[in-house]
C-alpha positions in Angstrom: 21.4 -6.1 9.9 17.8 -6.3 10.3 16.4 -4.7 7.3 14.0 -1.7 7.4 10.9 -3.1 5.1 11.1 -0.8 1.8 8.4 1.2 1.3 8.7 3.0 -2.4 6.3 6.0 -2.8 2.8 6.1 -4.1 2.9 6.0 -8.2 0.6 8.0 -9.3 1.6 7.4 -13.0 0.4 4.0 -14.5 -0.1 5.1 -18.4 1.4 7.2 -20.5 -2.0 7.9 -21.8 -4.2 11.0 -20.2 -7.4 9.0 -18.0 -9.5 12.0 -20.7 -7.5 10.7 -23.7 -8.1 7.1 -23.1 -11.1 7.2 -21.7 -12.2 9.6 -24.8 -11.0 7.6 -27.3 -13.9 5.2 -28.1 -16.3 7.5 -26.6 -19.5 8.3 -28.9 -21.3 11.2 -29.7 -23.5 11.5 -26.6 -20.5 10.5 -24.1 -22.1 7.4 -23.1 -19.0 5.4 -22.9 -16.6 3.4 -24.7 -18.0 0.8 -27.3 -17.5 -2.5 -27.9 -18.8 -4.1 -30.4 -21.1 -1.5 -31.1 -22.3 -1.0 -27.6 -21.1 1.1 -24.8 -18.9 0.0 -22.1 -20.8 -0.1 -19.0 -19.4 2.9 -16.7 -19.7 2.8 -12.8 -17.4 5.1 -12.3 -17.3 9.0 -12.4 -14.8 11.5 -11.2 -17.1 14.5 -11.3 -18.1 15.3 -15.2 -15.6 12.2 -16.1 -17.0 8.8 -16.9 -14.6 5.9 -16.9 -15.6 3.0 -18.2 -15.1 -1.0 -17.8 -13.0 -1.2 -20.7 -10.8 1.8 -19.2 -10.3 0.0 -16.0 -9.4 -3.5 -18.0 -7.1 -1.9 -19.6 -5.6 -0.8 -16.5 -5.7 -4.2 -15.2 -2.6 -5.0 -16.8 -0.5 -3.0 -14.6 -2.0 -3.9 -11.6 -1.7 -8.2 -10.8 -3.0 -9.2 -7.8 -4.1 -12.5 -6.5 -8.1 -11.9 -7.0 -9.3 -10.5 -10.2 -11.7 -7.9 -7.9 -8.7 -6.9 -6.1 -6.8 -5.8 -9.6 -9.6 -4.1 -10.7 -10.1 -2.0 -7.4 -6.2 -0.9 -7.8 -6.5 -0.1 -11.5 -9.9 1.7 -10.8 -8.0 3.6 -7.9 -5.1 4.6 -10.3 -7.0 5.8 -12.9 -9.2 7.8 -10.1 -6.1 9.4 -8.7 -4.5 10.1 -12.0 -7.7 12.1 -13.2 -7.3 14.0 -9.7 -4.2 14.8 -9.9 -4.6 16.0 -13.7 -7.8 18.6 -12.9 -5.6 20.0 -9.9 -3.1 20.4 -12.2 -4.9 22.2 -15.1 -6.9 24.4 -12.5 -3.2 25.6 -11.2 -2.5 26.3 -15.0 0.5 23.4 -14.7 -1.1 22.0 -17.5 1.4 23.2 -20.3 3.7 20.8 -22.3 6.5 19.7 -20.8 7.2 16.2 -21.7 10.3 15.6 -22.3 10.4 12.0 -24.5 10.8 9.4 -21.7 7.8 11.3 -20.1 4.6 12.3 -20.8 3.1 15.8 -20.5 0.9 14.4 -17.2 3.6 12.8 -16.0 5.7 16.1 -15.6 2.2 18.0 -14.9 1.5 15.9 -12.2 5.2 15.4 -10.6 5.2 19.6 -10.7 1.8 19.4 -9.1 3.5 17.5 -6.3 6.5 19.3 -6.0 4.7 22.3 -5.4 2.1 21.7 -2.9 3.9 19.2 -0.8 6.5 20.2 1.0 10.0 17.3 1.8 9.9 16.8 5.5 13.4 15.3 6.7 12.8 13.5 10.1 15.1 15.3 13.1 17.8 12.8 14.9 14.9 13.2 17.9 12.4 11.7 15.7 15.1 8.8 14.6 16.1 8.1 17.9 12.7 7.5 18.9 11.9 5.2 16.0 15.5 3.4 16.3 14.4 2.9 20.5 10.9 1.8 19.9 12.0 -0.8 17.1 15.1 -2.3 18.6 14.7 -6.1 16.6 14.8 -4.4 13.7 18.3 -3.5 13.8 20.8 -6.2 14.0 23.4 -7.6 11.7 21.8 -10.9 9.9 21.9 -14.4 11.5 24.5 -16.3 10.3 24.9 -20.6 9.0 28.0 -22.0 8.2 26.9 -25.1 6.1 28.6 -27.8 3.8 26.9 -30.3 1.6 26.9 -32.7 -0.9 24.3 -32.3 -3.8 22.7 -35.1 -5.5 21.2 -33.8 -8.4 18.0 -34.5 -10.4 15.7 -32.3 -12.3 12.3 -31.0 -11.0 10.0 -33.4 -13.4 12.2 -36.3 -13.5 10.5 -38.5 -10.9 12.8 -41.8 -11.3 15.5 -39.2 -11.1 14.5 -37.4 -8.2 13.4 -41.2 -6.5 16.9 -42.2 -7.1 18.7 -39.1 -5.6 16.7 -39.0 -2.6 17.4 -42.8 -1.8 21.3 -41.9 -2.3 21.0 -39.0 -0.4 19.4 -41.5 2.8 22.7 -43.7 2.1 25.2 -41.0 2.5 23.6 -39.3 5.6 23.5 -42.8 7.1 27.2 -43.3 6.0 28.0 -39.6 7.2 26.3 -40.5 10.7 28.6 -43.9 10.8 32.0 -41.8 10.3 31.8 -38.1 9.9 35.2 -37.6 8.8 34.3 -39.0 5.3 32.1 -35.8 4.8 34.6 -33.8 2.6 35.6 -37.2 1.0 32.3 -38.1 0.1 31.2 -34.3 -1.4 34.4 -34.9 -3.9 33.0 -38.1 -5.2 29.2 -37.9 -5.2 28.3 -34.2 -5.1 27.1 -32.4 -8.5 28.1 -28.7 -7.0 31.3 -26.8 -7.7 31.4 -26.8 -4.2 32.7 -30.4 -4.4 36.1 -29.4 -4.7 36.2 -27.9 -1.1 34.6 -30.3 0.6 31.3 -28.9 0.1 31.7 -26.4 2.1 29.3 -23.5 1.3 30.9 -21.1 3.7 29.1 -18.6 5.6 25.4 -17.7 4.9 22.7 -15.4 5.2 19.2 -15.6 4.8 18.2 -15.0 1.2 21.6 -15.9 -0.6 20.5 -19.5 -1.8 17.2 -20.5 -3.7 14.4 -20.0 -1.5 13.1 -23.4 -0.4 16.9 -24.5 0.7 16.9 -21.6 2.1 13.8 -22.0 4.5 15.0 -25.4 5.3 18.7 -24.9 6.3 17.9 -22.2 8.7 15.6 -24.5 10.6 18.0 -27.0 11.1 20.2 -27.2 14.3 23.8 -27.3 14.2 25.5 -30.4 13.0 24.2 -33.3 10.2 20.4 -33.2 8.9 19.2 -36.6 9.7 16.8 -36.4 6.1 17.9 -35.2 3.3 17.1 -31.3 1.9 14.9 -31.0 -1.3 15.3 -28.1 -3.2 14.9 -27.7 -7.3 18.1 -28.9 -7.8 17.8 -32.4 -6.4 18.5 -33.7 -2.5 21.0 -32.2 -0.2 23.4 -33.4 2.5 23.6 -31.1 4.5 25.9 -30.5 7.5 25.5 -27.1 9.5 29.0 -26.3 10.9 27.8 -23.4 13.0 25.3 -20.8 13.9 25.9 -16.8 14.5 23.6 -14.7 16.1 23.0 -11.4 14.5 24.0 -8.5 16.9 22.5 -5.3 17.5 23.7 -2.1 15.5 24.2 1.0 16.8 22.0 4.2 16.4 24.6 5.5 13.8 25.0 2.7 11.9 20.8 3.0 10.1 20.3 6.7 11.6 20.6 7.1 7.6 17.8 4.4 6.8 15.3 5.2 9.9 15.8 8.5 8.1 14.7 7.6 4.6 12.0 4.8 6.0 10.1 7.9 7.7 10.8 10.6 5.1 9.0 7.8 2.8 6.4 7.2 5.5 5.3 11.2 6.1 5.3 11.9 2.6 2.8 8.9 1.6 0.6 10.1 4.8 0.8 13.7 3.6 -0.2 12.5 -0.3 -3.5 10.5 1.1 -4.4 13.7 3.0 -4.0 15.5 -0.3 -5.8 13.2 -2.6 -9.0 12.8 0.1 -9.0 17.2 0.2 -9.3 16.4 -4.0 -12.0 14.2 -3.6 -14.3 16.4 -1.9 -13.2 19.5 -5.0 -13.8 16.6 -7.5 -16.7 14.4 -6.6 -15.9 10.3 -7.3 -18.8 8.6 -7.5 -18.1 4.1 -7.7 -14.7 4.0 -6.5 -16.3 2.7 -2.8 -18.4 0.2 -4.8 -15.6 -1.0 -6.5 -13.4 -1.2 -3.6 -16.2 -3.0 -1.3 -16.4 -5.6 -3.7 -12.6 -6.7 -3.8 -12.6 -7.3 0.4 
């Protein structure tokens, strides 16, 4: 089946530490930041009263990889923004007592009450599912289907000889195979290096994702019957014979009724959390966060 994409819901929670307690810790006398090496970190961002500093948001960094160094420190300066949020709301509404419970930490619990109680769970109707199910119908089918056999010719990744030599043996079988395809299965038992060897090669019936990615990409693309080059993958060269292709077909309503169901209880209750975090915004000014943000694009 065509698989709904999985969308988990906002974390809120990226430390164990309170964004006061960490942010506090190196602070001096006159609250002018963090210091380092006897200096104070430089702070450009402020939620209301709160400084947090550069050395806050590198901290943060750690839990945030992305592909741009500006683009993990925008996300780690957004989490610690919408932690110290959620934490004010939550001490103004006096859910600021301690509650943790070991595995958590008292803002954890804090801020998961905090959530609990001012947003409501809104379970889609069968009317809204139908809908979603009739205006996405490629998304629901069963997956395509290969039925592939192949002989493996082995060679590590950094050998280069290695990897020279069972490329060119590779180009000899597939040239033997296209001579007299009946000596596929014979020629898997004596020159294949995969347990599949012992059936012929025969891999059986495959879906997309169930082999190591770059075969995968490459099988997929080819049309039915014997690759005319071989397949590289990490594991050496493949022979590769596709036996036959499956279509996926579509499901019925009832089938993913229960996962359009949880794909749009997910996708309300992230909308209603970034309508809740922009009303804390305006209570509790941020001053930076733009900045910060404007210079990851």
């Amino acid at each position: 089946m065509g698989q709904l994409p999985r969308i988990l819901p906002i974390t809120v929670i990226d430390s164990a530490q309170p964004v006061p307690a960490e942010a506090g810790h190196h602070h001096d006398d006159a609250g002018q930041g963090p210091r380092s090496l006897g200096q104070p970190a430089p702070c450009h961002l402020f939620v209301d009263d709160l400084a947090i500093s550069e050395a806050d948001i590198a901290r943060e960094m750690q839990h945030h990889r992305a592909m741009r160094p500006e683009q993990a420190r925008a996300d780690a300066a957004r989490a610690l923004v919408v932690r110290e949020l959620l934490r004010r709301e939550a001490v103004r509404l006096g859910l600021d007592e301690g509650q943790g419970d070991g595995r958590h930490s008292d803002e954890e619990v804090q801020i998961q009450r905090l959530i609990e109680q001012v947003l409501e769970d809104r379970v889609p109707s069968e009317e809204d599912c139908r809908r979603y199910f009739a205006q996405n119908p490629e998304r629901f089918r069963s997956a395509d289907r290969i039925r592939v056999r192949h002989i493996l010719l082995a060679a590590p990744a950094d050998d280069v000889a290695g990897r020279f030599k069972a490329r060119t043996e590779a180009e000899k079988l597939i040239a033997q195979v296209q001579e007299q395809p009946h000596l596929f299965a014979d020629l898997a038992a004596r020159h294949s290096q995969c347990p599949s060897k012992t059936d012929g090669g025969d891999l059986g019936w495959l879906q997309r994702g169930q082999t190591t990615p770059e075969f995968d990409r490459q099988v997929f693309r080819l049309r039915q019957g014997l690759a005319g080059f071989p397949v590289e993958s990490r594991w050496g060269y493949h022979v590769v014979m596709v036996d036959e292709h499956e279509a996926g077909q579509p499901l019925s309503f009832e089938q993913v009724q229960p996962q359009i169901s949880d794909y749009l209880e997910l996708q309300v209750r992230q909308r209603d959390i970034q309508h809740y975090l922009q009303e804390l915004r305006e209570r509790y000014p941020v001053r930076g966060l733009d900045e910060i943000e404007a210079q990851a694009e």
